[in-house]
N, C-alpha and C positions, 0 to 999 in steps of 0.2 A: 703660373701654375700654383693650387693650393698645396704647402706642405704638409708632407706626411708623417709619422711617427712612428718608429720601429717601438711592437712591443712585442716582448716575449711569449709565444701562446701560452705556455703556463701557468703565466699569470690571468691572463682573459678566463682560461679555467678555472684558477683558483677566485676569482671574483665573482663569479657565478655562483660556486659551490658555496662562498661566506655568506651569499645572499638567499641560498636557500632557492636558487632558481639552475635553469640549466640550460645552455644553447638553443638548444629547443626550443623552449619557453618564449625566448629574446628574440627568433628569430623574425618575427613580421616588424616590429621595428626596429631590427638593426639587420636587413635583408642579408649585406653580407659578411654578418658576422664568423661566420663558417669560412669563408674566404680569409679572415685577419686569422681564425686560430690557425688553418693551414698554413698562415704566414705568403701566400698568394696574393695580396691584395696588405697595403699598407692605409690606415685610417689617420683621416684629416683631426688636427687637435678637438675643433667641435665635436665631431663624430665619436672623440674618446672624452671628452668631459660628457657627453649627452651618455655615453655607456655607462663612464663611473657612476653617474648619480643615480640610473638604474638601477643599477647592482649595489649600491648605497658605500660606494668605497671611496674615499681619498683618492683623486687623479694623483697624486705624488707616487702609489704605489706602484703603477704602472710603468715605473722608468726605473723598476728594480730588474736585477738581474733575473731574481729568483723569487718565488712566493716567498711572506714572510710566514714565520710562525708566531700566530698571534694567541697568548696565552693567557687566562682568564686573572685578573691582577688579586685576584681572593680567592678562598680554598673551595670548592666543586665539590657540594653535599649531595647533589641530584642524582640521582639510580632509576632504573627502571627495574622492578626485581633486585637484584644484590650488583648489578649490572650500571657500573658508572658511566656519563654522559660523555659523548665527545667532544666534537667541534658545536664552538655556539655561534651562534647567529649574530648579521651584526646588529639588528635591533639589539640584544642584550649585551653585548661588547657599548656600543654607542651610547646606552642607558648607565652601564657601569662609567663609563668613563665622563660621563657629565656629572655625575653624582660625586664620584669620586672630587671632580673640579669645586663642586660646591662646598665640597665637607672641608678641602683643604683653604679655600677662604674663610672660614668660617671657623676652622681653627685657627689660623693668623690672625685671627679677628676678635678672637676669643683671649689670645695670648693678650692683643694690644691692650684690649680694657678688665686688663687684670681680670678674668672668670677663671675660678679655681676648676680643679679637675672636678670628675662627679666621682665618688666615692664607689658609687654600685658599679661600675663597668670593670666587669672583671674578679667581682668579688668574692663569686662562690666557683665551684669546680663539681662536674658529674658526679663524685662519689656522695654528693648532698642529695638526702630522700627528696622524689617532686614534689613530695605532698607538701613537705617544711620550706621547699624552696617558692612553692606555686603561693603560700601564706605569705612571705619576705615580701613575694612582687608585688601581691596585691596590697601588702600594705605600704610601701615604697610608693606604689602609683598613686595608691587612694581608689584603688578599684573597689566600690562596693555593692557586693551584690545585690543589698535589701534595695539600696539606691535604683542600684539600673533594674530593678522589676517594676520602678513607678514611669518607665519611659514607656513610650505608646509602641515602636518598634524596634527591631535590633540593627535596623539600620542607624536609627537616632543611638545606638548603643556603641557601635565602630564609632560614630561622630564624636561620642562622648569620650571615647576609648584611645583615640587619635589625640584629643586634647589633652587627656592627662600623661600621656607617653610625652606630647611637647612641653607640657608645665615641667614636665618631672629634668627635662633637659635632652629629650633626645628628639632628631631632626625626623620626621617621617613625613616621607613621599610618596605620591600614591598618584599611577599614571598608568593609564593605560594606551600611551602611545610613547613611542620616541621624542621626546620633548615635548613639541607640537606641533609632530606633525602627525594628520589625523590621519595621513598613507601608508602609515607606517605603525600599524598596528601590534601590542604586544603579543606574544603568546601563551598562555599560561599553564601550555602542555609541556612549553620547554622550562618555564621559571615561575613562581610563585612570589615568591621575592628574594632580598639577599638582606645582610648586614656589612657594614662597614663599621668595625669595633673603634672605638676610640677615647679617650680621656676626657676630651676635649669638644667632642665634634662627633656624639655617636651616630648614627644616619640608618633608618633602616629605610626600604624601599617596598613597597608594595605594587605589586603586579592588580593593577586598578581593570585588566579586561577578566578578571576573574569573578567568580560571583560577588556578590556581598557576601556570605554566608564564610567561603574561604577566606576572604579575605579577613575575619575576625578573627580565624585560626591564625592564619599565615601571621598576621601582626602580633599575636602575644607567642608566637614558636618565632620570631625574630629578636624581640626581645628579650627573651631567656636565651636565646645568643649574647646579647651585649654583657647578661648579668655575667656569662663563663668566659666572655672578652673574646670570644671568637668570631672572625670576621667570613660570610662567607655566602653562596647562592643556594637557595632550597627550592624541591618542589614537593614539601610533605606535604600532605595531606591527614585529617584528625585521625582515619582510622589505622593509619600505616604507623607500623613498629621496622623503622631504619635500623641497618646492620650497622651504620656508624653511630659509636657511643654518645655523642655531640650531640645529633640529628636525634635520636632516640630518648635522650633524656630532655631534650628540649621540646617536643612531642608529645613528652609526658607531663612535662610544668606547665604548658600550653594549657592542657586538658583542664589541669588540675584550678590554673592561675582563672579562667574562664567557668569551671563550673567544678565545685569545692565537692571533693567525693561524700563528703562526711551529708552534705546537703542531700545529695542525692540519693543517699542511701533514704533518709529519711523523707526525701518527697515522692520516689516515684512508686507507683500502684501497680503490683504486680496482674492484679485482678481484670487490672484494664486491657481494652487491646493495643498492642504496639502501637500502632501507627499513630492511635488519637494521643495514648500516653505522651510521643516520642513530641508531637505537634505543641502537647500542652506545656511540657517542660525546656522547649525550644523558647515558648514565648515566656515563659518563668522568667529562663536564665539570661533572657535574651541572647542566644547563641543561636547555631547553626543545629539543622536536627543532626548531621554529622557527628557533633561534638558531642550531643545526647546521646545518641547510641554507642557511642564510645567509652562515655561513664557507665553506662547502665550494665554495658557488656563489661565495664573496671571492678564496677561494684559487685558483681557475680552474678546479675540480677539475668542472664542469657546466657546460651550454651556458642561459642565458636562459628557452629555451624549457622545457627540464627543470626549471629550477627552479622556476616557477611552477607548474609541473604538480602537481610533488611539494609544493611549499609550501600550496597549494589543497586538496589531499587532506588534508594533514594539520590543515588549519584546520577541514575537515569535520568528521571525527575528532576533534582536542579540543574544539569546540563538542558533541558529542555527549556527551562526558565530562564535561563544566560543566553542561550540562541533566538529568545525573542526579547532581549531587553531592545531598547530604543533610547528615547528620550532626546533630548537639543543638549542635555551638558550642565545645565541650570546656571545661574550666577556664572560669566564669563573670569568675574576676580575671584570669586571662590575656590572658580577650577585653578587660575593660576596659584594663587597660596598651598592649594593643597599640592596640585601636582610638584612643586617647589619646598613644598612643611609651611606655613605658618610661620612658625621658630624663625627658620631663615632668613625668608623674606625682610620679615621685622629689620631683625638686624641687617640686613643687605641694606634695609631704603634709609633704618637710623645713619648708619656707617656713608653713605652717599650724599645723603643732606646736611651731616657734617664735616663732608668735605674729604673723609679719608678715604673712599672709594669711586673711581671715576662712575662716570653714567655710563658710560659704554662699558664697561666692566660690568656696572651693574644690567642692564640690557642684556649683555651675553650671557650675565648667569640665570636670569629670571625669564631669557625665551621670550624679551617683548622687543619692538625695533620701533615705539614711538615715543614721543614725552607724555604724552597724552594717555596713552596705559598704564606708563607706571606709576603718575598722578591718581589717574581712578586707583591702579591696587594701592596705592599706598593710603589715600583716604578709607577706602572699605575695610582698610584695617586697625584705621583708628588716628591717620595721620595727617594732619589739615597741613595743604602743601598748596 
């Protein structure tokens, strides 16, 4: 006779609810799963690994007495309205918590070959005007405006923009899937991205199934997290003014560090119509038109009313553009470095080839399971192996 497994239905409940799914849902392939939660019917261990991984949970938690309380290991800046989020999902738990694994090698790692702290993490504090703070960042990154208007798009602009956050020392990741798995899709109605503050090992994360366009906000509003040293998940957005001081002044350096009010006062044409205006100076700043209408409305240059109008429409419009993106993924090693940082990687394959990190260590942090991938990434990064 195949044995069974007493589990507690609460927990079968609570698995479902982490998962963002619901009995219901489950039920044609797990016909009697209704039968385990009534506790009627006891399931064969396969039956309950084939469930966990379903519901995307640890088979260990199953043999608890009682749901655990799983709580978000960084501070929860996400609102809808003034209205904070609750339980998250475990794609974003599962995301936090690899990330988190990477930053902490990566600060042992940092410790072993003598790398000092970075001076900016943590430097300035909210009572600093955006305007003096959003100048600091750009000139810390080497963000220069005049520069990124000679690039063809503001896609090439994020690329550009992602490199010099890594030059400058900080790890950024950019994934829009749970590692890699491509079933497991992020959501970016729940999360934007997050920060993980650090001296040593600052990490931001990028929520990669969002547009391009957020995502150049979301990157320089994580950022200006690292510069106030707070660690923590957002889902701002350029036109939102957050009730949290943090969220809010980061928001505003965002705006600032990405398209310099003082410029915009003097570029943009009253005379013109919005729309072509908002388009032209998108492609200026290389920015999102988001972020334009956000200054323009900073600069005095629109009444409250108009700007949400305009900001609304065009939130319609690039949700429309993100629901038909496509594409194959391009470069298989480029995805990897990035969804991983660059930064990291580097260091993960120097640190493994000299011996002081295993390969299977290295393999579990970089999401490949051949010798043969992590040869190709380490060559396409510069590393003849």
């Amino acid at each position: 006779m195949t044995p069974r497994v007493g589990v507690e239905p609460a927990l079968l409940r609570w698995a479902c609810g982490r998962s963002g799914r619901s009995i219901e849902d489950l039920r044609e392939r797990f016909p009697r799963l209704e039968a385990w939660e009534r506790g009627d019917v006891l399931p064969t261990l396969k039956q309950l690994e084939d469930f966990a991984g379903a519901v995307r949970t640890p088979i260990g938690y199953f043999f608890l007495q009682q749901p655990p309380v799983e709580e978000l290991p960084v501070t929860d800046f996400r609102t809808i309205g003034s209205v904070g989020l609750q339980r998250p999902s475990a794609d974003l738990l599962d995301t936090l918590y690899l990330c988190q694994q990477r930053q902490d090698w990566y600060r042992d790692e940092a410790r072993t070959i003598g790398e000092p702290p970075l001076e900016f993490v943590g430097s300035l504090d909210t009572s600093i005007d955006p305007v003096s703070a959003g100048v600091r960042l750009r000139d810390a990154l080497g963000f220069d405006v005049e520069n990124r208007r000679q690039l063809r798009t503001w896609e090439e602009a994020l690329r550009q923009f992602i490199e010099q956050a890594e030059v400058s020392g900080i790890l950024v990741m950019v994934n829009r899937f749970v590692g890699h798995n491509s079933q497991r899709r992020l959501d970016p109605d729940e999360f934007r991205g997050f920060t993980l503050s650090d001296p040593l090992a600052p990490l931001v994360f990028i929520n990669g199934a969002d547009t391009k366009a957020a995502q150049m906000f979301t990157l320089a509003h994580e950022i200006a997290h690292l510069w106030v040293g707070e660690s923590g998940i957002s889902n701002s957005q350029a036109a939102t003014l957050p009730d949290h001081t943090v969220e809010r002044w980061c928001n505003q350096v965002a705006a600032e560090l990405l398209v310099p009010s003082d410029l915009v006062r003097r570029e943009f044409d009253p005379g013109a119509g919005l729309s072509d205006e908002t388009a032209r100076l998108a492609r200026h700043f290389k920015v999102s038109t988001l972020v334009v209408l956000r200054s323009i409305h900073d600069a005095g240059a629109m009444t409250s009313d108009e700007f949400w109008s305009a900001y609304w429409a065009e939130v319609r419009r690039l949700q429309g553009v993100r629901a038909n993106r496509g594409g194959s993924g391009g470069n298989f090693y480029r995805s990897v470095g990035a969804r991983a940082s660059n930064r990291f990687a580097r260091a993960l394959i120097v640190s493994t080839l000299e011996g002081r990190t295993s390969y299977s260590e290295s393999f579990r942090l970089l999401g490949v399971n051949k010798l043969s991938t992590f040869e190709g990434l380490a060559t396409s990064l510069g590393f003849g192996v």
